[in-house]
N, C-alpha and C positions, 0 to 999 in steps of 0.2 A: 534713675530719675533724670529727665531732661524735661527745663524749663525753657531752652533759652529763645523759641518762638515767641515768648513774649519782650524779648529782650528789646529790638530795635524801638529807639522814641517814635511816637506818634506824628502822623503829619502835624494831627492838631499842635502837640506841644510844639515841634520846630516853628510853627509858626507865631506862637504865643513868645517862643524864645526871642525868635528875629525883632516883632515888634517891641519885645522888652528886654533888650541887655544889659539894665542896668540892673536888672533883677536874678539874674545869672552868672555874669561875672566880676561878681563881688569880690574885691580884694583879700586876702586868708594870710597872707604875710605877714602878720600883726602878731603881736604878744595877746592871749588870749582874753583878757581884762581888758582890751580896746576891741577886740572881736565878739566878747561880750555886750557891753556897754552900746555898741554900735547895731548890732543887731536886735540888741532889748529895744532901744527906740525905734528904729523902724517897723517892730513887730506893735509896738503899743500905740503908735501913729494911725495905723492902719486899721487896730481895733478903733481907734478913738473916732476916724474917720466913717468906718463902717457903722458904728453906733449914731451918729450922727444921720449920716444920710438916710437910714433905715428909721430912725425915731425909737428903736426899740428901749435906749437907756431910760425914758421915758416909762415904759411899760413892766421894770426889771426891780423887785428888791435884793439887795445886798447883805450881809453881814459877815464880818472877817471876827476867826477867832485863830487863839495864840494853841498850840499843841504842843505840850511838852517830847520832846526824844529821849529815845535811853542812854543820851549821853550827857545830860545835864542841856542841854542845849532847848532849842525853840526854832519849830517851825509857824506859819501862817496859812493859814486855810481859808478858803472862802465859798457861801453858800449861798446861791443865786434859785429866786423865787418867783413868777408872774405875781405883779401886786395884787392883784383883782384874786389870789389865791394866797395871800399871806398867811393866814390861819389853817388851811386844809396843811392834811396829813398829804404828802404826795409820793408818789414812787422817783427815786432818786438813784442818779448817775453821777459816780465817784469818777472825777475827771482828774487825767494828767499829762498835762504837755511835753510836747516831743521841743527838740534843741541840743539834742547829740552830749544831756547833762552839761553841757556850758551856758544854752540860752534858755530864755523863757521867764516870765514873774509872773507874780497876779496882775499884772494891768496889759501883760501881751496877750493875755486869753478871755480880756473882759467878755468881747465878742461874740467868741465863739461859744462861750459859755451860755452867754446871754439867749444868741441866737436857737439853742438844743434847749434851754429851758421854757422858751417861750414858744416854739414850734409843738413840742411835746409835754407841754404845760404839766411839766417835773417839776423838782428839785435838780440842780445842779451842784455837786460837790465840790471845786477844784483844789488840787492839792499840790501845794508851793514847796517844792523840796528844796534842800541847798544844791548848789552848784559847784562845778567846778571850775576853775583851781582853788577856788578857797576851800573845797573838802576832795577827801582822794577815797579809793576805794568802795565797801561796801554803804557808806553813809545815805546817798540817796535812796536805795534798795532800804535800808532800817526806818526813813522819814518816812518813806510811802507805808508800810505796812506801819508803823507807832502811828501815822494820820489815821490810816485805815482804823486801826482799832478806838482810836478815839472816836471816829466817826462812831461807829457800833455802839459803843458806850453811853454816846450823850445822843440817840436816836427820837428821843421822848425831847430836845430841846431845840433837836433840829426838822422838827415835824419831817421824821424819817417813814414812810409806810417798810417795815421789815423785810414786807413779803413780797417788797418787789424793790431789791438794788444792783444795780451791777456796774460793775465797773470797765473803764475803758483808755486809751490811751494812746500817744503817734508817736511813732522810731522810739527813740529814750523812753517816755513815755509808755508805750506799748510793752517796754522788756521791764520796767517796773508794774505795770499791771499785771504782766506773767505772774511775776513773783506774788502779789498778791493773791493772787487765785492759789497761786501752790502751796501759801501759808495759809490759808483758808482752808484748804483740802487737807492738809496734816494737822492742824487742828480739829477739824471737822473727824479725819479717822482714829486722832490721838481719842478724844471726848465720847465719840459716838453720839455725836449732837448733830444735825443737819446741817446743811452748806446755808450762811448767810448768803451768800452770792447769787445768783439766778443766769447770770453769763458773764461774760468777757467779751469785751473788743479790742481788738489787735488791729489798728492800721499800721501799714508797713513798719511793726513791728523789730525792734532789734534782741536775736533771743541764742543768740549766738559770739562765744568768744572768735577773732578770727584766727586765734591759734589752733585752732580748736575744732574748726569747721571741716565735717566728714564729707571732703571731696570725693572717699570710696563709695560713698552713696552714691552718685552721680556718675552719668554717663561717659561724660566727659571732660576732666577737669576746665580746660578751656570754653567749653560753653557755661561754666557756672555762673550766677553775678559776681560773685567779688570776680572775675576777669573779663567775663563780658562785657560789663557796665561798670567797669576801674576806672574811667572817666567821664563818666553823669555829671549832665550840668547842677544838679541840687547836692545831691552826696553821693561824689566822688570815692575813691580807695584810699586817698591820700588824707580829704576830708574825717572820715571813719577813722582811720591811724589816728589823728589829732585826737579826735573824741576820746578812744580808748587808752593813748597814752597820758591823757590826763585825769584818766580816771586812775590807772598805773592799779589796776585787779589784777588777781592773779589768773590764770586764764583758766582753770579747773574749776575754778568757785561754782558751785551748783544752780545760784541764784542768777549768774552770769548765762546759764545754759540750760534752761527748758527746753528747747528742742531736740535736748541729747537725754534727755531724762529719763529712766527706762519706763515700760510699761506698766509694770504695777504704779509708779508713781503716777502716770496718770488718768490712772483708773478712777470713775468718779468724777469728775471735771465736770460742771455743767455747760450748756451751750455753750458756743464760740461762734463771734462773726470775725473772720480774717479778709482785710482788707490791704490788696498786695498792689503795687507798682510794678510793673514789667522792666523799664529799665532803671532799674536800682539796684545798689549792691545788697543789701537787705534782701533783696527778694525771694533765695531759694532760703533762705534762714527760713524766713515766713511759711512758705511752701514745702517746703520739710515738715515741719510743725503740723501743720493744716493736712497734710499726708497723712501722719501720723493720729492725729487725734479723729481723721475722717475712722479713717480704717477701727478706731476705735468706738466709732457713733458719736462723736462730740462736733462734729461741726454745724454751725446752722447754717453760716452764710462761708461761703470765700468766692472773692471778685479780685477779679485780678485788670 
């Protein structure tokens, strides 16, 4: 496999770059509780702002519930509705925000939430995992699926239409939606019950340990992303390190690597739309994936 024609940035974005540097090169030298912190508000600012100018806050009902974990602990949820539909049963998207498991809360994705439910006059589900460094390893992987299943459970409270949910997800995000689906699919084969789920959405996607990652698929190591696009102005190599050294997983974990997954495991999978970046290190993880489950008939969409 060779991706790497998609590698080079777009005139568009250098130019998006130029006019915006202050969006690009953001200081990372920090302890990562201030690179938190920092980048939670200017993610929520920006919802706060787009909600505004747009008037859609206006248009959107709310409600946050508490979800118990299997670790004695508590996450928060939140379930975003068009008012003028607050009673209908609607079809609903289990959402989860991308931030490399360090960034992201309910008020950085008011937005975007907002804006998917009101375009598509759904339900929106978003799901508030912990972050890290206050949790290390498999834990966001266990919130998203202990949310997921709560969702399923309380569907009659969250005026859930059944027969139509799926779930979706960006970078971090997108590699806990994976897991999702794959816990849905081995439940679904353990039971002999049908798939809850109806598809997936993968934007650039993280589905891959970088220990881990099968350069012997590829043509040539040096065209892959992680060397291609080791220095992307959004997420870098170095960037990626951080992320993964603060998650401190082991690098075989299963739930770490859906795109190493063998074939019977993903047998079964209902649709997938994979939505890929060209220059990003993420990119051939993604594209791997979307190979694999093509060749399998599971893809609906992939844009690169």
């Amino acid at each position: 496999m060779d991706f790497s024609e998609w590698g080079s940035p777009s005139e568009e974005w250098m130019t998006f770059a130029r006019a915006h540097p202050e969006l690009v090169a953001r200081e990372w030298d920090r302890p990562p509780e201030q690179l938190q912190a920092r980048f939670n508000t200017v993610r929520t600012n920006l919802s706060k702002t787009l909600l505004a100018q747009t008037g859609l806050w206006k248009l959107i009902a709310t409600q946050d519930y508490v979800v118990p974990t299997r670790d004695g602990q508590s996450i928060k949820i939140r379930a975003y509705r068009p008012k003028h539909l607050a009673t209908a049963v609607l079809p609903t998207y289990i959402h989860i925000h991308g931030g490399g498991f360090l960034f992201g809360s309910l008020e950085t994705e008011r937005y975007n939430c907002t804006s998917i439910s009101m375009t598509l006059s759904i339900c929106v589900v978003h799901i508030c995992h912990r972050h890290t460094p206050h949790v290390k390893g498999l834990v966001p992987w266990h919130d998203a699926i202990d949310a997921y299943e709560w969702i399923m459970n309380h569907t009659a409270e969250l005026l859930v239409d059944t027969s139509h949910v799926i779930t979706g997800g960006i970078s971090a995000g997108g590699a806990l939606t994976a897991a999702i689906m794959h816990h849905e699919l081995r439940r679904s084969k353990a039971t002999s019950e049908p798939l809850r789920l109806k598809g997936q959405v993968l934007c650039v996607p993280s589905l891959c340990h970088r220990d881990l990652f099968p350069y012997h698929l590829f043509a040539d190591k040096e065209k892959t992303s992680y060397q291609q696009c080791r220095a992307a102005d959004i997420l870098s190599k170095p960037r990626q390190d951080l992320f993964q050294n603060l998650l401190g997983l082991k690098p075989e974990d299963s739930q770490w690597n859906p795109c190493l997954a063998d074939d019977e495991e993903l047998k079964g999978l209902p649709k997938t739309a994979i939505l890929v970046c060209g220059h990003d290190v993420l990119r051939d993880e993604a594209l791997l994936y979307a190979t694999r489950l093509k060749n399998l008939g599971y893809v609906a969409v992939q844009s690169s």
